[in-house]
N, C-alpha and C positions, 0 to 999 in steps of 0.2 A: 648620379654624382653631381655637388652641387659647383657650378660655373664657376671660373676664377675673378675676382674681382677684379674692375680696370684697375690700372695704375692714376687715371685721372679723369675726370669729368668734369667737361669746360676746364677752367681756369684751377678748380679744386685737385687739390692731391689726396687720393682715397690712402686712411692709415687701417678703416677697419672697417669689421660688418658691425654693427649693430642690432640688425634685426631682419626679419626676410616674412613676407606675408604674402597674400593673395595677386597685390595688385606690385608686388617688386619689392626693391631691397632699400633698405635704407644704411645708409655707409657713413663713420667719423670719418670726417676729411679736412685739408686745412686749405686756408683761405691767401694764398702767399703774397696780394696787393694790397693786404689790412692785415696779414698774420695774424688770423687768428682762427680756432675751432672752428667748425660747423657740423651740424648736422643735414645729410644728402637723401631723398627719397626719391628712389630713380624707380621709373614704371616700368614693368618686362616690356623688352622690346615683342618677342612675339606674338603678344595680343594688339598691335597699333596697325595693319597690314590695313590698305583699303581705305576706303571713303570712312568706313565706319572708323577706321581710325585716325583720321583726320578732323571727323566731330569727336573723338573722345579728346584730341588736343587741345581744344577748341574749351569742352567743358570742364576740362583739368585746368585751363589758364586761369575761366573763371572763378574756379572755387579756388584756385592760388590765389588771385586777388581778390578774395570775401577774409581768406583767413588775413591776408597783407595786410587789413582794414583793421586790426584788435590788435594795437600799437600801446599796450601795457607792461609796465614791469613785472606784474604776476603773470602773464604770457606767455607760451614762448613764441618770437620771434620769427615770423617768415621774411627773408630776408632778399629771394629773386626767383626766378621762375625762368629759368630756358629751355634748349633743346640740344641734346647731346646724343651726336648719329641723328637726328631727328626724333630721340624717343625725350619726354618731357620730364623734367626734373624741378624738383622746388629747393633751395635750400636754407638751413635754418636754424636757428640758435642754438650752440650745443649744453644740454646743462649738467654740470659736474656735480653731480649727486647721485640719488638713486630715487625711484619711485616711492610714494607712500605704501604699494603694494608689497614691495622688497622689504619697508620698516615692520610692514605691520606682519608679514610671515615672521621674522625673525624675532619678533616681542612683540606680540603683540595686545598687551597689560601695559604697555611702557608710556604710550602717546598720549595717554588719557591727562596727562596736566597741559601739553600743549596743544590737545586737541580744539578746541576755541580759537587758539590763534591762527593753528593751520587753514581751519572752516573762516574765519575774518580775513585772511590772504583772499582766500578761492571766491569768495565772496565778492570781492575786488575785482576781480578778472570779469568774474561772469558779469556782474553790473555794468563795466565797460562794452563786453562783447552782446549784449542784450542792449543798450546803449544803440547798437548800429542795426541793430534787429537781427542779429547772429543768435541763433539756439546751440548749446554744443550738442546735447542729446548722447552724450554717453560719459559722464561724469563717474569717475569711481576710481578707487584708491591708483589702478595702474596707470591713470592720466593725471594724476597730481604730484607731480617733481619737487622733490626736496631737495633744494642746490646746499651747498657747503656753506654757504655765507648765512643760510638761515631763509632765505627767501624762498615762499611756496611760488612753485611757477605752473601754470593749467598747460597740460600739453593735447596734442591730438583733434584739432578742430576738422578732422578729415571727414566725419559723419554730419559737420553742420553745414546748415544748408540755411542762403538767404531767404527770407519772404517772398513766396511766389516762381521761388526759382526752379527750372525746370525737371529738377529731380527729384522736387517733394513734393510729398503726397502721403493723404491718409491712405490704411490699410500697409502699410510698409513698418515693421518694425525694426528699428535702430537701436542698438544700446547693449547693453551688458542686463540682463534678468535682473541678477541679483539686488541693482541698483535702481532703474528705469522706474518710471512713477507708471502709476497703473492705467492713465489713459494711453501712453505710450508702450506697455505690455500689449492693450487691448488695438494695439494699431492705429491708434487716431493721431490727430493731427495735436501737435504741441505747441506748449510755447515758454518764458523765461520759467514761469512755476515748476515747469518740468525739473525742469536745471534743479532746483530751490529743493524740489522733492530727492532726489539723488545725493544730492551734498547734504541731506538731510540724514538719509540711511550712512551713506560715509565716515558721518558727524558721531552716528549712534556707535557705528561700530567704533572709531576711536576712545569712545568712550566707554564703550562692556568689556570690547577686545572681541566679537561678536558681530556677523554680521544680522541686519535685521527679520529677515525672514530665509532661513534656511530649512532645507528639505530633503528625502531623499533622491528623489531624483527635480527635472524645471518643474512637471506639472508638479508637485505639492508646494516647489517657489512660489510659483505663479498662482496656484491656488491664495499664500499666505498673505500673496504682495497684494492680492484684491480684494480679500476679504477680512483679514484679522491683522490685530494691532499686535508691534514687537515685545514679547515677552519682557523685559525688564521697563519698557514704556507702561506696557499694560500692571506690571505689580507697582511702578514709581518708587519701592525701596530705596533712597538715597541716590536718587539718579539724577545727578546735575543736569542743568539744563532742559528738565524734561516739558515745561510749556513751550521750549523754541522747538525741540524735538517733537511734540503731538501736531504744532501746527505747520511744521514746515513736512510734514510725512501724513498730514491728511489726505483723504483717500479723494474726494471732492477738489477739485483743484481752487475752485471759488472760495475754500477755506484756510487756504495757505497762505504764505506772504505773496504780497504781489510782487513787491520786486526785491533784489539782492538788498538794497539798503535796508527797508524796514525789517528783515531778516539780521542783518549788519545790527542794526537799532535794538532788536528783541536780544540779543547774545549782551550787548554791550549792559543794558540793563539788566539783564541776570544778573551780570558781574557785579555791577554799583550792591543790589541789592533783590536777593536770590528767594527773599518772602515774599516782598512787593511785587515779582516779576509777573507774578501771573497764575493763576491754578488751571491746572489741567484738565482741563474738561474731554474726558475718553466716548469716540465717538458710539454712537449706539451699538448694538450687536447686529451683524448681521441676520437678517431673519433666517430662520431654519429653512432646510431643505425640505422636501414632502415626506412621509414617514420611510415611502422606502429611498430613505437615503442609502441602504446599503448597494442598493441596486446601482443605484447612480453613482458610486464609488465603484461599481466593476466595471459599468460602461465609459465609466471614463480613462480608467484603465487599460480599458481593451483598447479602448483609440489611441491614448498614448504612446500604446505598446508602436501604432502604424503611422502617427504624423507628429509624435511629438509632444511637445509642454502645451502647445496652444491648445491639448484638448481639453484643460480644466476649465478655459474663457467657452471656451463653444458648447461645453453640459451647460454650466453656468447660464450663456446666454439662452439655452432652448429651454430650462427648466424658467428664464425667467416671461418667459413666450407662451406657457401654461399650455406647452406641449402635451400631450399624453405621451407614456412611455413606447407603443410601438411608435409613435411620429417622431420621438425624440432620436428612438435607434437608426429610421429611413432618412432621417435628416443629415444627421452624423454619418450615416455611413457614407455619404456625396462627398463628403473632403476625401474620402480613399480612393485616390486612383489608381490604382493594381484592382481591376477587377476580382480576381480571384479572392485577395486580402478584403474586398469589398464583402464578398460574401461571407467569406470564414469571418469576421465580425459579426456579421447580423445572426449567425449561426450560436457563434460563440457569447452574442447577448442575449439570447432566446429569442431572437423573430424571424423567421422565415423568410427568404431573400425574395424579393416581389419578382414575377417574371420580367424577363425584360429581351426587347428583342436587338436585333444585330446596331440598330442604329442606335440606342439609346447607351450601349456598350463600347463603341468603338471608341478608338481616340479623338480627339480633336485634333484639328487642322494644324500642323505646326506654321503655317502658315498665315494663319488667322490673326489679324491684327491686335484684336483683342489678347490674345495668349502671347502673342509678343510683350504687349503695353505692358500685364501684369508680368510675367516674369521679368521685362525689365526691372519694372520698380521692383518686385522681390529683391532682387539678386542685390542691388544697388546698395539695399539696405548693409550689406557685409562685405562689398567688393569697392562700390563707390560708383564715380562715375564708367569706373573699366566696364561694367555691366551692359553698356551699349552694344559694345563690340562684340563682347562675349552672345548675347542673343543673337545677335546678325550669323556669328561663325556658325553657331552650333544648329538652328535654324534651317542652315542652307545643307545640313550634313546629315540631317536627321531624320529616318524615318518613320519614326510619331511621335505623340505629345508625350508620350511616357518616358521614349529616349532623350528627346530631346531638356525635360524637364531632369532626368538621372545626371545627361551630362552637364549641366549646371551645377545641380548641387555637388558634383564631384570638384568643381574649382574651390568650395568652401572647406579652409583646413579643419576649421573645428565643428567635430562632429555632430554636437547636439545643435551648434548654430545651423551645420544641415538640414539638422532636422525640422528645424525652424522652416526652416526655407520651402522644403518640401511642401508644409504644412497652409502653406500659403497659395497653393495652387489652385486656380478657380474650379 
């Protein structure tokens, strides 16, 4: 049963829920010294218990004052940061509209004349918050606020993270699949292009009604998002804007706009004059796979089936390592940790599970700093900074890597991003 909402936190009067997620709730509330809206993202109190939750206050202030710092109209708004009971709260601009996600389920063929304008808003925001050396890293239609007056407003800087700042790190993936650019699919470390490449896909779908690489289930996303160009990019049949479109969604980050304006610059000269803009130069074909590609479509399948979408980057990367097929299958099959499921794969790929003795099979130390560090940064990627705490509790309760790594992915609501998660384990 879900808890009753306060009547008030700090100074605010809670009118509603808004929304409820991993790391707490966020409540419309009003502001009765300035009367006016707000919106409230209050953190569960029961994950703050301890020292570990005394540093996750600590890392919650900070990243409340990295978003405070992206002081734009296209924004939204962080507006203070307290403590309420002692659990941390931020509050912050309420915006009277609805999400670009909410437009584009309900028509979504409608937005394609104002699509340009929306993407020239978003543009704005991001150039500002790259401006302080902010990344948002999860750009996509449900973080893009359509208020009533007309004005796009970028919401959710809850995933970005300063330069240097103690929570980033490569091998952490952040974002939303469908949208994230492919160094950021591949775990690496980002930067404003990233942005440029998501508001790119965004841009596309506004304009097909279509998002740019859909699949049936992540791994043949995530196969499309790193290898092949968007269907109506790749035919360019009467598809506006398709030179800003090829190079803000190249695969190569070196080949995209460097920053929001030259992007801003590329859109605006379409418009003057949509001949001269530019020809599309599509980028080469990705080289074939070895002949037996069919082979390498069931093994990556079968791993799918056990960690996830990431298994199309890890075929990918070993076939491009010039593995042979039994080293390709003994390689892959190390991201499985379920011994048992370890083997039923090597089985179920054709290669025979190599003996192994009691130590090469057990778990790992839940205790071992190493397996801490990464499942911190895992978790982080979908939780945030709560992620601290959450390894410290579970850590001290668990006994092995297995459980301990199960009860982590069980705090992540959405299931395939579990599965992400999972898939991330050393």
């Amino acid at each position: 049963m879900e808890e009753t909402a306060p009547a008030q936190i700090g100074r605010y009067r809670i009118e509603s829920v808004l929304g409820r997620g991993a790391m707490g709730v966020v409540y419309r509330a009003h502001d009765p010294e300035i009367d006016r809206t707000v919106a409230i993202k209050l953190i569960a109190a029961d994950l703050l218990r301890g020292e570990a939750g005394r540093e996750f206050v600590e890392r919650f202030r900070r990243e409340a004052r990295a978003a405070g710092r992206c002081t734009h109209p296209n924004i939204v708004t962080v507006y203070d940061f307290a403590l309420h009971d002692g659990v941390p709260f931020i509050t912050m601009e309420f915006v009277e509209g609805e999400s670009l996600a909410q437009r584009l389920t309900r028509a979504p063929q409608a937005l394609r004349g104002e699509a340009a304008g929306i993407v020239l808003q978003a543009l704005e925001a991001l150039g500002a918050a790259h401006a302080l050396g902010i990344v948002h890293r999860d750009i996509k239609p449900a973080n893009i606020l359509m208020a009533r007056d007309g004005r796009v407003k970028v919401a959710d800087f809850g995933v970005a993270r300063l330069p240097r700042a103690e929570m980033t790190g490569t091998g952490v993936v952040i974002g939303s699949l469908a949208y994230m650019s492919p160094e950021q699919c591949r775990g690496e470390a980002v930067d404003a292009r990233s942005d440029l490449f998501s508001l790119g896909a965004v841009f596309y779908q506004l304009l097909t009604g279509e998002r740019p690489f859909v699949g049936a289930n992540d791994a043949s996303v995530m196969q499309k998002l790193l290898f092949e160009t968007p269907p109506a990019l790749a035919a360019q049949a009467g598809l506006p804007y398709a030179s800003v479109l090829a190079r803000a969604m190249s695969k190569p980050p070196a080949e995209r706009f460097a920053t929001a304006a030259e992007m801003r610059d590329a859109i605006r000269a379409w418009q003057e004059d949509p001949d001269a803009a530019g020809t599309v130069i599509m980028p080469p074909p990705v080289a074939a796979e070895p002949s037996n590609a069919a082979t390498l479509s069931m093994i990556e399948r079968k791993l799918a089936e056990r960690i996830g979408p990431i298994a199309a980057h890890l075929v990918h990367q070993e076939v491009q390592r010039g593995a042979d097929l039994t080293s390709l299958r003994r390689s892959l099959s190390a991201r499985i940790s379920d011994t048992a499921e370890r083997e039923r794969f090597l089985s179920e790929t054709g290669c025979t599970p190599a003996p192994s003795s009691a130590a090469a099979t057990s778990p790992a130390s839940v205790t071992s700093p190493n397996l801490l560090a990464a499942a911190e940064r895992a978790l982080a990627a979908y939780l945030g900074p709560i992620a601290a705490v959450l390894v410290r509790k579970e850590a001290a309760r668990s006994a092995s890597a297995d459980a301990f790594w199960t009860a982590l992915a069980e705090r992540i609501d959405d299931p395939k991003a579990r599965q992400r998660f999972l898939a991330q384990r050393p």
